[in-house]
N, C-alpha and C positions, 0 to 999 in steps of 0.2 A: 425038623431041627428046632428045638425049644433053648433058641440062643437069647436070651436078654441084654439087647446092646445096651452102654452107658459110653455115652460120650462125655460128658459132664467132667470128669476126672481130667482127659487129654483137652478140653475146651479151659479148663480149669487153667493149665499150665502152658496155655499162649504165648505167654512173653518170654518162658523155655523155646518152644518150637520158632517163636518170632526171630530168637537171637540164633539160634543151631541153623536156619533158615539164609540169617543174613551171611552169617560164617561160611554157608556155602556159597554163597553167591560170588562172597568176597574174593574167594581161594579159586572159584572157577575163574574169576573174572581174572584176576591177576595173574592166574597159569595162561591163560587164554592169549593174552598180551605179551609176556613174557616168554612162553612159549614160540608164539609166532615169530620173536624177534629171533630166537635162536635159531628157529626154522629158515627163516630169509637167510641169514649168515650160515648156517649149511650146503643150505641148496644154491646160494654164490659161491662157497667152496669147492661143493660137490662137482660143478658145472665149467668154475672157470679157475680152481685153483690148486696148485703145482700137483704134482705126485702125491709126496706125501703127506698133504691136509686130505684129498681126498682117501685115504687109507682111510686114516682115522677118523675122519666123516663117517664111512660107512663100517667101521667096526663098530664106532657107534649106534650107529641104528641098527644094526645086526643085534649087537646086545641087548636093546630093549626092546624092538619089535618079537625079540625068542623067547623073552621072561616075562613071567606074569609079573601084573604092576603090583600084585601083594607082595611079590619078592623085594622088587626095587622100593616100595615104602621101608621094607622090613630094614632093606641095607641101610638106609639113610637114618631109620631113629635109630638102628642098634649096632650095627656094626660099624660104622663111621664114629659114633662116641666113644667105642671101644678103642679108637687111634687117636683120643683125644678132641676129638672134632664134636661139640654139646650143643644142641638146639632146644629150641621146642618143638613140642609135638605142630604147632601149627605151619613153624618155618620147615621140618622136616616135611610134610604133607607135600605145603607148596612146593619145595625142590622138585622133591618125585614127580608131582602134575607137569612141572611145566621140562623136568628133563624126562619125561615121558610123549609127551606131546612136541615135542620139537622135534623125536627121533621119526613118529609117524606124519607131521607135516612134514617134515623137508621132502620127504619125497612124494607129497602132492604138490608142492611148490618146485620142484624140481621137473616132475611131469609137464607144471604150466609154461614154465622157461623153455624147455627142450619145444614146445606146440609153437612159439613164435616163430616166423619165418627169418631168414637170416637175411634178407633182404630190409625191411626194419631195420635190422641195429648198421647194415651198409649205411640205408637212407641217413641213420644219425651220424655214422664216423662222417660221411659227405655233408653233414652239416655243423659240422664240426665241434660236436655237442662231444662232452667229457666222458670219463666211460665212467662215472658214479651216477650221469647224468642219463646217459642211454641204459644204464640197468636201472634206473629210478624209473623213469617215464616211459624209456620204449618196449622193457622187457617187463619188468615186475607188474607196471599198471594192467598193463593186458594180462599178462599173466594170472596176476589175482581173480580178474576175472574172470577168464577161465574155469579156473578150479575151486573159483568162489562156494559152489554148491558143497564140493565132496569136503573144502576149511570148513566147514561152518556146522557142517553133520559130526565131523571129529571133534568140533569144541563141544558139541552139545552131548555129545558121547563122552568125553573127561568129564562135564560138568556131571553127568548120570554115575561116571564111574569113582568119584570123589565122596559119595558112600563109602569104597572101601576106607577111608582113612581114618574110621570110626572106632578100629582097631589100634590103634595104635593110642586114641583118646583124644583125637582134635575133636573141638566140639563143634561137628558143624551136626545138619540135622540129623542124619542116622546116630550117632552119639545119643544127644538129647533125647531119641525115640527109643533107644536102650533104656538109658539111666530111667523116663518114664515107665518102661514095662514091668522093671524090676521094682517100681515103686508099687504099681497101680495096679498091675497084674491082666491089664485090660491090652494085651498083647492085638488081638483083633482089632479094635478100636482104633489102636494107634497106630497100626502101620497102614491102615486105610487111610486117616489122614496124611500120614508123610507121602503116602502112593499119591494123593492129590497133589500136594504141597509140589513135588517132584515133576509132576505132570503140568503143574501150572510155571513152573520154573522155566519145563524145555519151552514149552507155549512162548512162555516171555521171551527168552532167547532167540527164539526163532522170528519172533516178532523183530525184535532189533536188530537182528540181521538182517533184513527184510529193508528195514528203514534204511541202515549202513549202505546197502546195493544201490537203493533207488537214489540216494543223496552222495553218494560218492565212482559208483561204478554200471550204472546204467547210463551209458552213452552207446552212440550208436558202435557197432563195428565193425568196421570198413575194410579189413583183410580181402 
């Protein structure tokens, strides 16, 4: 194969790939967060609350665990402005990540609730501890831990999966690695670099999770 790379062109336009780069980071980070809080408030629903929240809990996630998330981008920038509802492309991205990711956590956080013994949340009502206070500390703490490993693969899987939103024109890095191929023509070139950039992103992620575990949820566990 008498390929002649040129890097040069895609090194040339760093401070493009630097910012499409940060824009991802930013839109994961914030679905990530955002997400989880939905998630918590599901899988409290799901678990402890009346009938008919848990319906609509889980038609919820039915809905978006059955659709692909290019659907659910799709609805948010285009069919939702059609009823008057106008965003940007970047506030629409975000919605879809983080109402995409709350439908697939709740029910790992819903798994970890269900793992605690029910003996636990006795020892709290017999210590006369609140019930925001026994699902804060006796259920959810342990909980997250629990199922620390399989949150943490799902955030770094949105984070990978928030290329798609490149479609719709948020400029995070798949974006930027477009508009450059179309400039530069050097299509190989530049998706090797974004394939790194991507690779070094999960790396980082996985790193701070890592750090997150040992400084807030590595204790002993005494079950």
């Amino acid at each position: 194969m008498n390929y002649d790379f040129q890097f040069g062109a895609v090194f040339a336009a760093w401070p493009l790939l630097l910012q499409g780069t940060w824009t991802t980071i930013e839109l994961s980070f914030l679905a990530m967060v955002l997400g989880l809080g939905v998630a918590i408030a599901c899988a409290w629903g799901k678990t402890a609350g009346p009938a008919p929240l848990r319906f609509v809990i889980n038609a919820y996630i039915e809905l978006i665990r059955n659709t692909p998330f290019l659907v659910q981008l799709f609805f948010f920038f285009f069919a939702l402005p059609a009823l008057g509802l106008r965003w940007s492309a970047h506030t629409a991205a975000l919605t879809a990540m983080v109402v995409n990711l709350g439908a697939y956590a709740t029910e790992i956080i819903r798994a970890g609730i269900e793992s605690i013994p029910k003996g636990q949340i006795e020892a709290g009502l017999a210590l006369s501890l609140k019930r925001h206070e026994i699902f804060r500390f006796v259920i959810l703490k342990p909980a997250l831990k629990a199922i620390y490993p399989a949150l943490t693969s799902q955030f770094i899987l949105l984070m990978l999966s928030s290329s798609v939103v490149s479609v719709i024109s948020a400029d995070d890095l798949t974006s930027v690695a477009a508009n450059l191929q179309s400039q530069t023509f050097r299509s190989f070139e530049i998706y090797i670099v974004v394939a790194v950039i991507y690779l070094a992103l999960a790396m980082g992620f996985s790193a701070l999770f890592r750090q997150i575990y040992r400084r807030a949820l590595n204790y002993p566990d005494r079950r």
